[in-house]
Backbone bond lengths (Angstrom), bond angles and torsions (degrees), N, CA, C in turn:
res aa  C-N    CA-C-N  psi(-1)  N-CA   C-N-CA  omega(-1)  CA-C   N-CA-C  phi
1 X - - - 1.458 - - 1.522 109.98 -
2 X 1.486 113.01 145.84 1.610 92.18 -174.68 1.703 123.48 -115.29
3 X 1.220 86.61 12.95 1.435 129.15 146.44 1.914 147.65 -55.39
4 X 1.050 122.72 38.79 1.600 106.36 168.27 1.365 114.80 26.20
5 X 1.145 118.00 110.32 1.863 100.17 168.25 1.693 109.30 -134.35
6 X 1.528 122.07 126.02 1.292 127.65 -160.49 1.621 105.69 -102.67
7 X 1.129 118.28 100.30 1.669 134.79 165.89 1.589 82.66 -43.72
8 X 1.777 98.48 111.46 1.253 121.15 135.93 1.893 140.80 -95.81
9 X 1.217 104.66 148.86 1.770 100.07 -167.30 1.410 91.45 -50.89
10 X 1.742 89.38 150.81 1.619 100.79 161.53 1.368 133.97 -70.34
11 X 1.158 99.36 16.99 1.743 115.06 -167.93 1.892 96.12 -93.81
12 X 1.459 124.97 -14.68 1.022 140.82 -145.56 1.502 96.76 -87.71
13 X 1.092 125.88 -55.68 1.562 130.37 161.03 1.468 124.78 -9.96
14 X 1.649 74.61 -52.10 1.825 89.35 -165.51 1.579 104.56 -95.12
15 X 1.035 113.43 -41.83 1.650 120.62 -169.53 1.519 91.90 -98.37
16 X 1.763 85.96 -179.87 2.005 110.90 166.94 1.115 75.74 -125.56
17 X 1.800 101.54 116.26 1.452 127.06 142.67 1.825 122.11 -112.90
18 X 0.876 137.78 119.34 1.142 150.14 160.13 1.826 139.17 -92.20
19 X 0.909 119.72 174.58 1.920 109.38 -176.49 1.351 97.59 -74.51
20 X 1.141 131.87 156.02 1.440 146.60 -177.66 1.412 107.75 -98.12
21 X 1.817 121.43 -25.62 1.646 96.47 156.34 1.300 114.53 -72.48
22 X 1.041 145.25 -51.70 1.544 139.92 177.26 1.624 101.85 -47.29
23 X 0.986 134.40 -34.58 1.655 96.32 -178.37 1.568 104.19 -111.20
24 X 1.299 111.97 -5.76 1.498 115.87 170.71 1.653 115.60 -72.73
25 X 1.339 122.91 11.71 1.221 146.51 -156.75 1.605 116.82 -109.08
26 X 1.382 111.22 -178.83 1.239 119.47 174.06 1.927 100.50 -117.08
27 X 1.015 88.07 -23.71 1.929 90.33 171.04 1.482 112.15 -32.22
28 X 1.500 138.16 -36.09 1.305 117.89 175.38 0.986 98.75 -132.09
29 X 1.403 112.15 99.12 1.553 131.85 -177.14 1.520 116.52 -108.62
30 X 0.919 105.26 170.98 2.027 126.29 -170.79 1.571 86.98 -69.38
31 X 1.311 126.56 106.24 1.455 153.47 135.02 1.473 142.56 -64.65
32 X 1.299 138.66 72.39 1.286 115.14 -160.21 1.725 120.33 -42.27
33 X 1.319 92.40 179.98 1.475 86.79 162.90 2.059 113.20 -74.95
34 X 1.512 123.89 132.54 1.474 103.24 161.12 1.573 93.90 93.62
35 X 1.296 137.78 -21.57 1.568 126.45 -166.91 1.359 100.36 -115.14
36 X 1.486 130.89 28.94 1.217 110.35 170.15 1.612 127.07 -52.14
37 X 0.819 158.71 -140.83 0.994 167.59 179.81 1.893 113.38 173.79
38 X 1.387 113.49 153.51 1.405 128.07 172.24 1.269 115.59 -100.30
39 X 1.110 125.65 121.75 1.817 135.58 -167.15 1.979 95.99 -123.12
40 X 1.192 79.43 131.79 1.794 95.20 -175.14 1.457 88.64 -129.60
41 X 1.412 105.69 108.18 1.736 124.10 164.32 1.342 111.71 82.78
42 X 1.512 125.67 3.65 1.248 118.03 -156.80 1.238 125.73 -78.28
43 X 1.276 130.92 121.30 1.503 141.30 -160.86 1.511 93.01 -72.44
44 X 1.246 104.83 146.25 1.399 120.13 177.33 1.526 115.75 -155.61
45 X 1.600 113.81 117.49 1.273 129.94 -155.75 1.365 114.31 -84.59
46 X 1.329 118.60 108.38 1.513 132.40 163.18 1.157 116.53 -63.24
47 X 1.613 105.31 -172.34 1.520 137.98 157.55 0.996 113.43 -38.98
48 X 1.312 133.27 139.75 1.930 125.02 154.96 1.434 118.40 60.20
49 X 1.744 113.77 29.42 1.493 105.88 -165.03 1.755 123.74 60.98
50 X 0.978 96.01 22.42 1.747 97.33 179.02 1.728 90.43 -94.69
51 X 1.563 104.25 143.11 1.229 109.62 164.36 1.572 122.61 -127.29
52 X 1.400 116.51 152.40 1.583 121.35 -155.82 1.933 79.46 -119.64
53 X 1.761 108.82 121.02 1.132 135.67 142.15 1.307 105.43 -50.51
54 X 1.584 138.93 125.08 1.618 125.95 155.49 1.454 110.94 -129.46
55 X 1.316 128.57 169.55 1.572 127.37 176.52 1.533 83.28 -176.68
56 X 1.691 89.35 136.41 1.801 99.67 179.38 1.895 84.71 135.32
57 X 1.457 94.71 172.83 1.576 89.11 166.87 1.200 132.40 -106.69
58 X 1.414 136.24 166.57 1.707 130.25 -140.23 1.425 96.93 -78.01
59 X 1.521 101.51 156.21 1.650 105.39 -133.29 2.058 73.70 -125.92
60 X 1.091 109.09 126.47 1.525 114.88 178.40 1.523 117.45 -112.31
61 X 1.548 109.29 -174.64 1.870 101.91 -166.37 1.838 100.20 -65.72
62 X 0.732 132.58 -33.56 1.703 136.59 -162.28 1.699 81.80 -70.10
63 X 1.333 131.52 -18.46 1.475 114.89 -165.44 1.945 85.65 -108.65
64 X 0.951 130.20 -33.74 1.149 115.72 175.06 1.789 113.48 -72.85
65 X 1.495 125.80 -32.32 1.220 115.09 151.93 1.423 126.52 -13.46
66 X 1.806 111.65 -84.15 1.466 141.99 159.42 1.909 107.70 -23.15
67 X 1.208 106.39 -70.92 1.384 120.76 -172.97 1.853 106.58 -56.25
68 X 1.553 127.48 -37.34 0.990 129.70 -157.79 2.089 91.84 -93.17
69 X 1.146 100.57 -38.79 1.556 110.35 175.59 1.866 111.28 -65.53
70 X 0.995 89.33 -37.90 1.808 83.80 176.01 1.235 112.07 -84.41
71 X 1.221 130.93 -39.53 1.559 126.54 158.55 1.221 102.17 -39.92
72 X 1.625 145.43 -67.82 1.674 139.84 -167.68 1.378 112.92 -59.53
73 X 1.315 107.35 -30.12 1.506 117.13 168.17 1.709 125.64 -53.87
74 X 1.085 79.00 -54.20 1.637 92.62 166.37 1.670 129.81 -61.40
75 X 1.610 102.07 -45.61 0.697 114.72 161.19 1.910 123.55 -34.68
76 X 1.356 94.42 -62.93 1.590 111.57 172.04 1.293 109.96 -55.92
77 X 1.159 139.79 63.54 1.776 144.11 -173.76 1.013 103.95 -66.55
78 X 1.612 121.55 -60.16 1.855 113.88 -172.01 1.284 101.74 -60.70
79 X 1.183 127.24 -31.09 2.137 103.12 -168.77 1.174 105.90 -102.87
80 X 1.913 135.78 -3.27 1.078 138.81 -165.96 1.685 110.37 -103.59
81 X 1.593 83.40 -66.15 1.683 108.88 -167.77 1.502 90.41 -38.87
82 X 1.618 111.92 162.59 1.804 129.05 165.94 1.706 90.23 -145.83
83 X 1.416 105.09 147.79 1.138 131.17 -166.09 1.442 109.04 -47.43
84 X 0.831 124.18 11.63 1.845 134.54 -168.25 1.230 111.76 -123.69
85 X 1.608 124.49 -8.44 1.488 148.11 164.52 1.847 88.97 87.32
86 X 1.494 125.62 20.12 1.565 91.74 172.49 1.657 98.00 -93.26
87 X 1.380 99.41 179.99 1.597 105.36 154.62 1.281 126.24 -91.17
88 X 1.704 119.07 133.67 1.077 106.21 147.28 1.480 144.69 -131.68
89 X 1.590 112.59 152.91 1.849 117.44 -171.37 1.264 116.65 -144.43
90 X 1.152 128.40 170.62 1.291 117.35 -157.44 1.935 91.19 -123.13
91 X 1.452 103.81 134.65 1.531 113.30 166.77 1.379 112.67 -21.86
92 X 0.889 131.04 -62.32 2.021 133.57 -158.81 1.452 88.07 -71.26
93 X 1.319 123.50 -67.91 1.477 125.56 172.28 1.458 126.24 -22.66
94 X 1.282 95.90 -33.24 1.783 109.33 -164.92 1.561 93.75 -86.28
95 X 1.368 104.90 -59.73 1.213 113.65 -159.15 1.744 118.41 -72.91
96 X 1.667 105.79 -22.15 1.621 95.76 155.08 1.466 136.50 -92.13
97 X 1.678 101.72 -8.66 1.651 95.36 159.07 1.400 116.55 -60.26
98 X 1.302 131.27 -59.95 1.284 138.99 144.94 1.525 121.55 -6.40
99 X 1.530 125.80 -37.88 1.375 117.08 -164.16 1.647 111.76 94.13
100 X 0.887 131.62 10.70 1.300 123.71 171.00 1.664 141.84 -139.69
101 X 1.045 99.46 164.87 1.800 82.10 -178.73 1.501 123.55 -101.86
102 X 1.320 105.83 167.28 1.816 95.29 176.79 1.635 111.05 -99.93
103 X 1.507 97.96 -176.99 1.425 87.88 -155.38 1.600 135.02 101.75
């Protein structure tokens, strides 16, 4: 695979589990609508003194939705995984586990 691939608990199937610095964080924070902003390098303070490097623009709950759904996705290897270790799903799919529509 040419891919990294991270053994997740088997609890993962069933639940949304994710890393505990990323949601123990300020990384997906209260965003208005329209005010994102672009952060180049910006340290962002975890759990336990762990700190999260970020660059990209500020990443809000609708992005932790996405982020917490592709982790379960993954999770699901036999019906997801393709022989190349990516995942695959289809937009509408994604977007009504999630709660939402496309478009």
């Amino acid at each position: 695979m040419p891919y990294d691939c991270v053994e997740l608990p088997a609890c993962a199937q069933a639940k949304y589990v994710g890393p505990n610095a990323r949601f123990q964080s300020a990384l997906f924070g209260m965003v208005g609508r329209g005010k994102r902003k672009f952060l180049n390098g910006q340290k962002i303070v975890s759990f336990r003194g762990l700190m999260i490097s970020y660059t990209g623009e500020q990443l809000d709950q609708g992005d932790l939705d996405v982020f917490i759904h592709a982790v379960h996705l993954t999770a699901l290897e036999n019906e997801n995984r393709r022989l190349d270790g990516l995942v695959q799903f289809t937009v509408r799919g994604f977007l009504a586990a999630i709660g939402r529509s496309p478009g």
